[in-house]
C-alpha positions as CSV (number, residue, x, y, z in Angstrom):
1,X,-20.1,7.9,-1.3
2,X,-19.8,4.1,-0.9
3,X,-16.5,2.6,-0.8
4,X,-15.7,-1.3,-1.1
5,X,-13.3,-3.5,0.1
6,X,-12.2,-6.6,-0.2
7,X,-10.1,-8.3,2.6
8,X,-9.5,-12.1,1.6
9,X,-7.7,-14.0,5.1
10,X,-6.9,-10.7,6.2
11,X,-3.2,-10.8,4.6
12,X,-2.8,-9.0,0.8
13,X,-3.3,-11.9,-1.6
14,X,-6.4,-11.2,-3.2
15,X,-7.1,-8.2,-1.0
16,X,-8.0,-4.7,-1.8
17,X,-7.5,-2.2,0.7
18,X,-9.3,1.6,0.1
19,X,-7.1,4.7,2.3
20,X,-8.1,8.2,1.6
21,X,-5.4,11.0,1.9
22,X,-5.9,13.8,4.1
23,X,-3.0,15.8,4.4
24,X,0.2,13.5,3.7
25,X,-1.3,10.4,5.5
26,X,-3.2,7.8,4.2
27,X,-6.1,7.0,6.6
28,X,-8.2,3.7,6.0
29,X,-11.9,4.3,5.2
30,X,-12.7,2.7,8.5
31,X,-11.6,6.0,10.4
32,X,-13.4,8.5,8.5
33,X,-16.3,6.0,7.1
34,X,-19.7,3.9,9.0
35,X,-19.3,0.1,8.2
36,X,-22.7,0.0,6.0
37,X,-22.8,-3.7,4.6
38,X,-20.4,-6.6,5.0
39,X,-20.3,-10.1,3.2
40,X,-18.1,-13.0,3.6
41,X,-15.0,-10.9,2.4
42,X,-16.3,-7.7,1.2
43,X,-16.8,-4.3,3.6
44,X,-18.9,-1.3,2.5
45,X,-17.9,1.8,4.0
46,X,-20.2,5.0,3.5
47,X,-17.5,7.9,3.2
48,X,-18.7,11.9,3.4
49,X,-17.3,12.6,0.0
50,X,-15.6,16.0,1.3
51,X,-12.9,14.2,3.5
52,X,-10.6,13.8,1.1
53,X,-10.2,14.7,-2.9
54,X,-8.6,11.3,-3.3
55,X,-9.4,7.7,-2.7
56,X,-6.4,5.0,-3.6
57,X,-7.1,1.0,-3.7
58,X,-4.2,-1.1,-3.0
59,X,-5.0,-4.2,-5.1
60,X,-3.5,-7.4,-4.5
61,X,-3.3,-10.5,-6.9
62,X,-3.3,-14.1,-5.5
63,X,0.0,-14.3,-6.6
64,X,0.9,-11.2,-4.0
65,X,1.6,-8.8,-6.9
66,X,0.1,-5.1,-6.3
67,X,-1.4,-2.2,-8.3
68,X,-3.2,1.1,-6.5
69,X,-5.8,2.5,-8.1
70,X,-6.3,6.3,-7.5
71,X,-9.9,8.0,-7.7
72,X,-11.1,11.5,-7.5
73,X,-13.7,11.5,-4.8
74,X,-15.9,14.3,-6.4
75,X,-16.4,11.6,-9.1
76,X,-18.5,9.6,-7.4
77,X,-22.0,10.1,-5.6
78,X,-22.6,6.4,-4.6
79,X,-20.5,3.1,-5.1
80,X,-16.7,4.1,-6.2
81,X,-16.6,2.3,-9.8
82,X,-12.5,1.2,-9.3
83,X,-12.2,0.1,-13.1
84,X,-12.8,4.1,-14.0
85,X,-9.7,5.3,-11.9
86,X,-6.1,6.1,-13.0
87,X,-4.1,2.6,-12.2
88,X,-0.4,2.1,-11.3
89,X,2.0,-0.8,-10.3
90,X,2.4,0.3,-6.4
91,X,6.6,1.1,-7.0
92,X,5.5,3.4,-9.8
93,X,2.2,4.9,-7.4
94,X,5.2,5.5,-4.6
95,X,7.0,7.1,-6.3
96,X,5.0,9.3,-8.0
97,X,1.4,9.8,-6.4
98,X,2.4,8.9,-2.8
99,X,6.5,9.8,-2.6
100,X,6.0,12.1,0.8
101,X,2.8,10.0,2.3
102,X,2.6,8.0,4.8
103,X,0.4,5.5,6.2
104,X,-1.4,6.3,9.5
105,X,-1.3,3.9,12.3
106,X,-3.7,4.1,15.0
107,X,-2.2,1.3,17.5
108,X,1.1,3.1,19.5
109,X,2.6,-0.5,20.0
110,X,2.6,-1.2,16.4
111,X,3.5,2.2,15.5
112,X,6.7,1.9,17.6
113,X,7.2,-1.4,16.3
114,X,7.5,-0.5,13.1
115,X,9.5,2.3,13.4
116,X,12.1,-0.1,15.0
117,X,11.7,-2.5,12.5
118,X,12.3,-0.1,9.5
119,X,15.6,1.3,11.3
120,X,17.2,-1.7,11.6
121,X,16.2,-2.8,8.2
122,X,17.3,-0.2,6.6
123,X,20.7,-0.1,8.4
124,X,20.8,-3.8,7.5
125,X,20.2,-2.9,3.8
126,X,22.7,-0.5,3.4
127,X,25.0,-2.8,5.1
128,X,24.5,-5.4,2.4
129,X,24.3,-3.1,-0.4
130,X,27.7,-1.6,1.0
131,X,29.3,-5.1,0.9
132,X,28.2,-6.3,-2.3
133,X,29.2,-3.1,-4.2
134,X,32.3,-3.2,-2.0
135,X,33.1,-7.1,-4.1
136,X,31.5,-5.6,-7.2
137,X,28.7,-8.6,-6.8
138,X,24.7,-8.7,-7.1
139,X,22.5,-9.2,-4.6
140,X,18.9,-10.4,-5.6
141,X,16.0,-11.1,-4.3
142,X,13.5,-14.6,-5.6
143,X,10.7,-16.2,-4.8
144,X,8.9,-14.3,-1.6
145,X,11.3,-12.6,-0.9
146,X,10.5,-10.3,-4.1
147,X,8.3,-8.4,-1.4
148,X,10.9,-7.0,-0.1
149,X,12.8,-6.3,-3.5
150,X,9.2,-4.0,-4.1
151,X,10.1,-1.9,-0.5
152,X,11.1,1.6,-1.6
153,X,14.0,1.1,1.1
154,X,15.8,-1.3,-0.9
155,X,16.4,0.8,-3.6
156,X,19.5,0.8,-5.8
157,X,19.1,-3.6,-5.9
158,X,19.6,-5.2,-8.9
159,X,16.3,-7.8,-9.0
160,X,15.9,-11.2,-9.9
161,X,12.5,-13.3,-10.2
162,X,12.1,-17.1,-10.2
């Protein structure tokens, strides 16, 4: 089965990214796929269809705004057709399809990284969210910074979008 991406500047905005989900990690295709054809911004991966049942696009806008598609595997026998798969804003797709998945990450420096990162974000977050219910205020988030209102560790935020 072929699977494409498409990786605009390597950052999200206009992006699609393809993971498959073996146990409760999400492994990009690169790891379990052969690079097959590449253009400008576009990667074709050739995946044995029987890693994984599922297959889930993360979708970027140019504006930054996300969807993930999810697609049955067994569905397809060449090119996965992403307009034929079950769609869902990536908040909803975490909380539903993905809510005890993780993302696998193959580098052990960014690995640790990130696991010290998200620790002292989240302390930081609960910090703030302490205070401001503490002074019965509102804390939103605006402009970029409505990437991190979408983080699943900021729940319990009210939101606000300019």
């Amino acid at each position: 089965m072929l699977i494409r991406e498409l990786r605009r500047g390597g950052g999200t905005r206009g992006s699609e990214y393809a993971y498959v989900l073996i146990g409760n990690e999400l492994v990009h295709v690169s790891e379990v796929g052969k690079l097959v054809g590449r253009g400008d911004d576009e990667y074709v991966y050739e995946v044995p269809s029987n890693v994984s049942p599922w297959i889930y696009i993360f979708r970027f806008s140019r504006s930054g705004y996300g969807s993930v598609a999810r697609c049955l595997s067994s569905s397809y026998v060449d090119m996965v057709d992403y307009t034929k798969c079950e769609s869902k804003a990536i908040e909803d797709a975490v909380n539903n399809w993905l809510s005890n998945v993780s993302f696998r990450i193959r580098n052990p420096e960014l690995r640790d990284l990130l696991s010290e990162l998200f620790g002292e974000f989240v302390t930081m977050a609960n910090e703030a969210r302490n205070y401001w219910r503490s002074v019965n205020g509102e804390l939103s988030f605006m402009g970029h910074a409505s990437r991190c209102m979408n983080s699943s560790l900021t729940r319990g935020f009210t939101t606000s979008r300019s």
